[in-house]
Backbone as a chain_set.jsonl record, in Angstrom:
{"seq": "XXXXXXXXXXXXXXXXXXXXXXXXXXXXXXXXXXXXXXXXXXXXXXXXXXXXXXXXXXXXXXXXXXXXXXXXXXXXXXXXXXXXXXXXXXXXXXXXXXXXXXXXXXXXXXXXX", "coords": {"N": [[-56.275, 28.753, -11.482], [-59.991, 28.17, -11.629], [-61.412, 27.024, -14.149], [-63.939, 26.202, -16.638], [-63.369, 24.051, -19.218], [-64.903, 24.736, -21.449], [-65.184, 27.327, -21.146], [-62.695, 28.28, -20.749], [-61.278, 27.682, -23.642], [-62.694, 29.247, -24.957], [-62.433, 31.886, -23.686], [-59.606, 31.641, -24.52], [-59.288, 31.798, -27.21], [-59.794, 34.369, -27.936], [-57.485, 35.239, -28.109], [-55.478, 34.293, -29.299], [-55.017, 33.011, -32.923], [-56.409, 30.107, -34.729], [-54.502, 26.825, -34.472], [-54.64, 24.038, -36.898], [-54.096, 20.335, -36.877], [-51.706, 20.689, -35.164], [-50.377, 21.175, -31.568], [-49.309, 23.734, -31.471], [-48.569, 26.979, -33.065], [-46.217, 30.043, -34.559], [-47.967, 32.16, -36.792], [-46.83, 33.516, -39.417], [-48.049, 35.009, -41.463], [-50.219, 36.071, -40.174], [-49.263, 37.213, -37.844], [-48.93, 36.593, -35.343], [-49.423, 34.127, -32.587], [-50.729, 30.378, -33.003], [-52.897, 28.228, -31.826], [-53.739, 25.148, -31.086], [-57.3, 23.614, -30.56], [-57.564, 22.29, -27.794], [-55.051, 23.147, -26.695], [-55.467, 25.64, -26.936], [-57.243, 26.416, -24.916], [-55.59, 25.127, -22.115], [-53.55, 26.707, -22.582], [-54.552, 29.56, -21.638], [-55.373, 29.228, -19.448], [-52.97, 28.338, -18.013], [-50.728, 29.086, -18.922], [-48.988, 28.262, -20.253], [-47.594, 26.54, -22.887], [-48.175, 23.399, -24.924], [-46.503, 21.093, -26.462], [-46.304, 19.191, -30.067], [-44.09, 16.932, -29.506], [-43.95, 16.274, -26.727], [-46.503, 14.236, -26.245], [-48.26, 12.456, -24.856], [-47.498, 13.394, -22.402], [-48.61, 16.0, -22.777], [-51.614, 15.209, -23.087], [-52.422, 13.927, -20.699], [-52.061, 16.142, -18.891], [-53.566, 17.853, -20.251], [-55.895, 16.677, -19.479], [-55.938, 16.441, -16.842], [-55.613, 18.995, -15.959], [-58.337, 19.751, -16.075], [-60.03, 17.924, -15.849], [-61.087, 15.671, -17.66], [-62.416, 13.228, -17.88], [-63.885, 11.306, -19.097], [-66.065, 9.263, -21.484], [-67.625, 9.814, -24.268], [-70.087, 10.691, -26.546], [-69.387, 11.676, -29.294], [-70.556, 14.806, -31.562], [-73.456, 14.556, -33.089], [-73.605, 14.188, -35.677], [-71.202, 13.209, -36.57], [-71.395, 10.982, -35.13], [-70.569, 7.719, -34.531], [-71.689, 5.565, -32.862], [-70.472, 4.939, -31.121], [-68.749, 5.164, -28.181], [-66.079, 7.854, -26.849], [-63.25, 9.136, -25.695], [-63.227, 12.178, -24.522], [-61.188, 14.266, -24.873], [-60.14, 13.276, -27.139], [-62.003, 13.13, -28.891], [-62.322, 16.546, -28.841], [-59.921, 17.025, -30.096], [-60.384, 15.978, -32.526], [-62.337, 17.43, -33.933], [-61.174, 19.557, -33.978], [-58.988, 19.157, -35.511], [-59.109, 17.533, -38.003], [-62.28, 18.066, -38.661], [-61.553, 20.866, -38.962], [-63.488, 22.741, -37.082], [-64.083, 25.552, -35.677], [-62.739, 26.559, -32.359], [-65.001, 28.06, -30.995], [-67.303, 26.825, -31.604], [-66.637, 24.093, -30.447], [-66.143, 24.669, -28.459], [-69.05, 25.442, -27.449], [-70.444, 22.707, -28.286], [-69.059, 21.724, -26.466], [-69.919, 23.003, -23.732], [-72.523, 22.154, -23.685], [-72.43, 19.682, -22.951], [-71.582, 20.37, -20.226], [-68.999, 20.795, -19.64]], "CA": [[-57.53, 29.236, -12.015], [-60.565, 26.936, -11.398], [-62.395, 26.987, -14.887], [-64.51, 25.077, -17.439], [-62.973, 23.614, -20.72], [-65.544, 25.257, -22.655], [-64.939, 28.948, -20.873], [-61.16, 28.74, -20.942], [-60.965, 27.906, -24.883], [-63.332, 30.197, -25.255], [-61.471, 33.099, -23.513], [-58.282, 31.468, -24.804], [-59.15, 31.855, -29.01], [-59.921, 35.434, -28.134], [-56.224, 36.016, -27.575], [-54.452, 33.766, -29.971], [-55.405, 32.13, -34.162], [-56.001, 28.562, -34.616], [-53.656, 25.962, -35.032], [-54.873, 22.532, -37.282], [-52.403, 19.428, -37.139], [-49.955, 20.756, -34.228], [-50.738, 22.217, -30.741], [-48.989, 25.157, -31.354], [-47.442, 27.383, -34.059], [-46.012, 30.949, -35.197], [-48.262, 32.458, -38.134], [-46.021, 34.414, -39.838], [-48.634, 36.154, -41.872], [-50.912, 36.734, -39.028], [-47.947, 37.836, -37.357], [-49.254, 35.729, -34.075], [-49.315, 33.236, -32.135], [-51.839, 29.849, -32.937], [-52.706, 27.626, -31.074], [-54.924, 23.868, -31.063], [-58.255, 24.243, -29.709], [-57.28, 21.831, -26.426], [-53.774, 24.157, -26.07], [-55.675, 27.18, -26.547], [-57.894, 26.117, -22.806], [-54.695, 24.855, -21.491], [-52.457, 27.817, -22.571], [-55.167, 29.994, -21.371], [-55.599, 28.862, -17.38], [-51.632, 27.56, -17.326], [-49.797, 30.243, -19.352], [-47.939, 27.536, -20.613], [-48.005, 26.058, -24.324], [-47.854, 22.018, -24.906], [-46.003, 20.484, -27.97], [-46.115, 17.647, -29.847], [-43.135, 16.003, -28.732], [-44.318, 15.72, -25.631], [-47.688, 13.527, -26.411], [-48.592, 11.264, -24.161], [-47.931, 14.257, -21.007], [-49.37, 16.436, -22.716], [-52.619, 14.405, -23.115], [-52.668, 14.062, -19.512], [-51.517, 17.379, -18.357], [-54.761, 18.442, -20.15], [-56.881, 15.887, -18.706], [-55.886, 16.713, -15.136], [-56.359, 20.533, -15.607], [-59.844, 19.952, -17.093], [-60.817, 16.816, -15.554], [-61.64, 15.447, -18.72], [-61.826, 11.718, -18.207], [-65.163, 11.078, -19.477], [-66.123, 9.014, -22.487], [-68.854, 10.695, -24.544], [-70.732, 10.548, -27.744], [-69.31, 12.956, -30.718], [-71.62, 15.119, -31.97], [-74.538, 13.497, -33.525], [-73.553, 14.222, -37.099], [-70.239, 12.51, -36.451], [-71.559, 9.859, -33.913], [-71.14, 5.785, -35.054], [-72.994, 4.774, -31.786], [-69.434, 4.659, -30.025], [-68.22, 6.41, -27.162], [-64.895, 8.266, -27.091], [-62.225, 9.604, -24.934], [-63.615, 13.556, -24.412], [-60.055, 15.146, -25.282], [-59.832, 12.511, -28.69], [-63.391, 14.041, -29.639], [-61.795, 17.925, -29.317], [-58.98, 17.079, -30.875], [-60.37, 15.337, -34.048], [-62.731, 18.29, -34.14], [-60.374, 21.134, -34.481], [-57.292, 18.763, -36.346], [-59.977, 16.429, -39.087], [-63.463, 18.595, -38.739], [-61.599, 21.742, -38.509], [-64.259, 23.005, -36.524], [-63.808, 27.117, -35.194], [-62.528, 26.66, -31.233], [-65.951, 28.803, -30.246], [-68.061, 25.818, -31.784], [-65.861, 22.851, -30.459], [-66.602, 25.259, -26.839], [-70.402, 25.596, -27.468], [-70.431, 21.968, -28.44], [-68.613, 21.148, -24.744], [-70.57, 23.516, -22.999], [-73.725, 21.318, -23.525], [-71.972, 18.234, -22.042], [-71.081, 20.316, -19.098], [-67.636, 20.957, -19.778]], "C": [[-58.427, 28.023, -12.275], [-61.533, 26.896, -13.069], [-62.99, 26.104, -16.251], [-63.874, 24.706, -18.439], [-63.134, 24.522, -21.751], [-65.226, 27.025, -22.344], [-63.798, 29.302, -21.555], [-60.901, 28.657, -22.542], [-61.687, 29.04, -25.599], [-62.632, 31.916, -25.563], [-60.208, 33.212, -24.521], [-58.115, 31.993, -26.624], [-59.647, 33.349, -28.763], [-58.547, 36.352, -28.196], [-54.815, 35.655, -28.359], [-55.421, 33.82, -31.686], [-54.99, 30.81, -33.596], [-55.343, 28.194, -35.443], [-54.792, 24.949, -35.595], [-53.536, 21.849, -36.944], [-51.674, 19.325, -36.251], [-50.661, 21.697, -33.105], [-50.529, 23.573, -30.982], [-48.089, 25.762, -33.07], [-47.021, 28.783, -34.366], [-47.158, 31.189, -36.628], [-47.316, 33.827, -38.588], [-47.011, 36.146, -40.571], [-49.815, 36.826, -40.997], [-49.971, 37.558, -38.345], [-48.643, 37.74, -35.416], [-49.292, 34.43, -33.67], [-50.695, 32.238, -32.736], [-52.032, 28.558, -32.571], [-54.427, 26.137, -31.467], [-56.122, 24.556, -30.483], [-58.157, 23.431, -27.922], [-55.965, 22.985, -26.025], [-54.499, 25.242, -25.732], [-56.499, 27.298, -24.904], [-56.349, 26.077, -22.405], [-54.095, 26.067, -21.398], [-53.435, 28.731, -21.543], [-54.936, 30.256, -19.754], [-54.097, 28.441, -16.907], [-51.03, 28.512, -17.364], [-48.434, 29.603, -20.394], [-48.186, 26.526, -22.084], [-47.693, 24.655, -24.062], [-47.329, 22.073, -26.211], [-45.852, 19.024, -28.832], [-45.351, 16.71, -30.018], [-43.388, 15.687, -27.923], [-45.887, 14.963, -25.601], [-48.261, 13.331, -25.352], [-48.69, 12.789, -22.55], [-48.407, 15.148, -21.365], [-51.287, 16.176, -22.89], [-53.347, 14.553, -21.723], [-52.911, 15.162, -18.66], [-53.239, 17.807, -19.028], [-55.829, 18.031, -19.463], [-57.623, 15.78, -17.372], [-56.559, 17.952, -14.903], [-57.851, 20.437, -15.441], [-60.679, 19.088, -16.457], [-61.807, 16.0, -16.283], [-61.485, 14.032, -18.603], [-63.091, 11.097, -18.198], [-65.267, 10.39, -20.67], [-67.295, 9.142, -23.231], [-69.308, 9.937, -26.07], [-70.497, 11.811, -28.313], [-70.343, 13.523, -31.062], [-72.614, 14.694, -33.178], [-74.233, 13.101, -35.338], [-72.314, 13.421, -37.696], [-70.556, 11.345, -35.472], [-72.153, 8.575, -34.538], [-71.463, 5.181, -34.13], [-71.296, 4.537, -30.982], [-69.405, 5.668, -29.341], [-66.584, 6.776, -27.261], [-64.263, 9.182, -25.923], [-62.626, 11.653, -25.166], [-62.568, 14.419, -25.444], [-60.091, 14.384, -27.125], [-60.72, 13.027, -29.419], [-62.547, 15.507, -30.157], [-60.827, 17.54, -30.229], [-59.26, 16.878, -32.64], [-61.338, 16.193, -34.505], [-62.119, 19.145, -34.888], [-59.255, 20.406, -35.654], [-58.128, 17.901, -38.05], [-60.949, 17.122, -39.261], [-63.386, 20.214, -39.0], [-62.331, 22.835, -38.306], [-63.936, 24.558, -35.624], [-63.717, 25.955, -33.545], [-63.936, 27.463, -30.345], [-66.788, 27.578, -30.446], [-67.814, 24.77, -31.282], [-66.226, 23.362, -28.503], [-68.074, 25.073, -26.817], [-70.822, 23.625, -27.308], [-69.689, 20.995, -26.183], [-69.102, 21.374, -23.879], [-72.005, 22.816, -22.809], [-73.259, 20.168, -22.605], [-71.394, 18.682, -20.756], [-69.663, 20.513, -18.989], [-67.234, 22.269, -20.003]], "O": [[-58.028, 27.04, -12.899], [-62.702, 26.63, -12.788], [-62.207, 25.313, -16.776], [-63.656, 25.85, -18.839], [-62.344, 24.998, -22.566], [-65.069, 27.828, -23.264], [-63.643, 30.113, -22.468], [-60.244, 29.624, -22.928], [-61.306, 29.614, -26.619], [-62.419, 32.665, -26.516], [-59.807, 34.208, -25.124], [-57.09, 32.433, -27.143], [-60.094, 33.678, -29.862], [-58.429, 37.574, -28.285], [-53.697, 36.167, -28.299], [-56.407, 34.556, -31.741], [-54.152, 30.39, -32.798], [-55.225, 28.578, -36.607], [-55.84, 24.898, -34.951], [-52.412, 22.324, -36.781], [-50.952, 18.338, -36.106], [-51.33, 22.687, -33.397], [-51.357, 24.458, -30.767], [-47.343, 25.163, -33.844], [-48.161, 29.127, -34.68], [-47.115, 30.312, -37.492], [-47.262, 34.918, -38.02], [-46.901, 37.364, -40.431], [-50.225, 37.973, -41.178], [-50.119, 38.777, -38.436], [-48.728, 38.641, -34.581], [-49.176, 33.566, -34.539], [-51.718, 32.873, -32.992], [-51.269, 27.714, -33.041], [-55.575, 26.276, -31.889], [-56.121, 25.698, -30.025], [-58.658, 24.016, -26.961], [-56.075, 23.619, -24.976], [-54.411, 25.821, -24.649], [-56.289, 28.129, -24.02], [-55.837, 27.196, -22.385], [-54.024, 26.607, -20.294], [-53.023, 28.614, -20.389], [-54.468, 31.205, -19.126], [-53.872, 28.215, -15.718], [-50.635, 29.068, -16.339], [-47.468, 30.11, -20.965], [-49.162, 25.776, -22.072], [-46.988, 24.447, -23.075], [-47.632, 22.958, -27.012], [-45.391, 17.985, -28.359], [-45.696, 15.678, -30.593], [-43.198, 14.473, -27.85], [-46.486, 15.327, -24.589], [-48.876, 14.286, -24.879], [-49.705, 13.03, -21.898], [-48.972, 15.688, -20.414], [-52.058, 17.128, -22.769], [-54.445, 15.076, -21.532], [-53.808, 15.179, -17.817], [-54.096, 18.057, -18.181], [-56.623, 18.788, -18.906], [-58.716, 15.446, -16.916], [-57.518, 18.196, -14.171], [-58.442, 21.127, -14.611], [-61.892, 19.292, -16.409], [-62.926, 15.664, -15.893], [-60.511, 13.516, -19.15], [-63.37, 10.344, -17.265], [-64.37, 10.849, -21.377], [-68.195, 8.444, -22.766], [-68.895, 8.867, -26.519], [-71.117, 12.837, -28.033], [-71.344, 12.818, -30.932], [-72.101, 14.567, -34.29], [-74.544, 12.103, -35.989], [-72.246, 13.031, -38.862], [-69.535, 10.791, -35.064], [-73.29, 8.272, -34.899], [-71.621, 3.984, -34.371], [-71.319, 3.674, -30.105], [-69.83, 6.794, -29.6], [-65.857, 5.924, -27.77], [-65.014, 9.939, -25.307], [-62.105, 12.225, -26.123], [-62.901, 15.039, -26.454], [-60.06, 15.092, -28.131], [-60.439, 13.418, -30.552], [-62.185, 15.718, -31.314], [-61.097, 17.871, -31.384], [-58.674, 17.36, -33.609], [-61.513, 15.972, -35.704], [-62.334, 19.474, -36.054], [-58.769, 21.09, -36.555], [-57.461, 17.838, -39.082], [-60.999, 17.166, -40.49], [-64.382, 20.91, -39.194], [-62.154, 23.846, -38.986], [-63.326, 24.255, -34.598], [-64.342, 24.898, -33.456], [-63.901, 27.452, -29.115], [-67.113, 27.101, -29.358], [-68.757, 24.003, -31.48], [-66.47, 22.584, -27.581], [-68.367, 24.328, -25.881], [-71.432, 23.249, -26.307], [-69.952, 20.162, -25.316], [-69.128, 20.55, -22.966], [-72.577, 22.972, -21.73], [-73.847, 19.884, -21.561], [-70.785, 17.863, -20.067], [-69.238, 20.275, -17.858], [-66.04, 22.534, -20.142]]}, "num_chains": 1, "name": "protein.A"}
């Protein structure tokens, strides 16, 4: 499935709850599945959850799907005049800003993603 970053998390948080902290997790009292806002794209278009034991491939593994190997400017309200690794942005969004997965999409969808 060929699709954008910003679509697939999009689609993807319509089908799961978010995770903070950990790609993935059980909510017990939701009584569902929840998922990062990078897993929830990934899970989405793969079918397949990442964890974080596996770091470093899953990093990549998203990178490849997504073709995320861009280094950008955070959004302005968070932006110290550096540039940053695309995926390190989402991540510190949803895990430090925790930022809704539709906003962290809207926010990607401007940059084309």
């Amino acid at each position: 499935m060929n699709m954008k970053f910003s679509e697939a998390m999009r689609e993807g948080a319509k089908r799961c709850g978010q995770a903070h902290q950990m790609w993935y997790r059980f909510d017990d009292d939701l009584e569902r599945d929840c998922r990062c806002a990078a897993n929830t794209a990934y899970w989405h278009v793969t079918g397949k959850d990442v964890f974080d034991d596996e770091m470093d491939e899953t990093h990549e593994a998203i990178r490849k799907q997504f073709k995320l190997y861009a280094e950008v400017n955070p959004p302005k309200q968070f932006n110290d005049g550096s540039e940053y690794d695309l995926l390190t942005i989402v991540i510190a969004l949803n895990d430090e800003r925790f930022w809704p997965r539709e906003k962290i999409a809207d926010w990607l969808q401007g940059l084309g993603y």
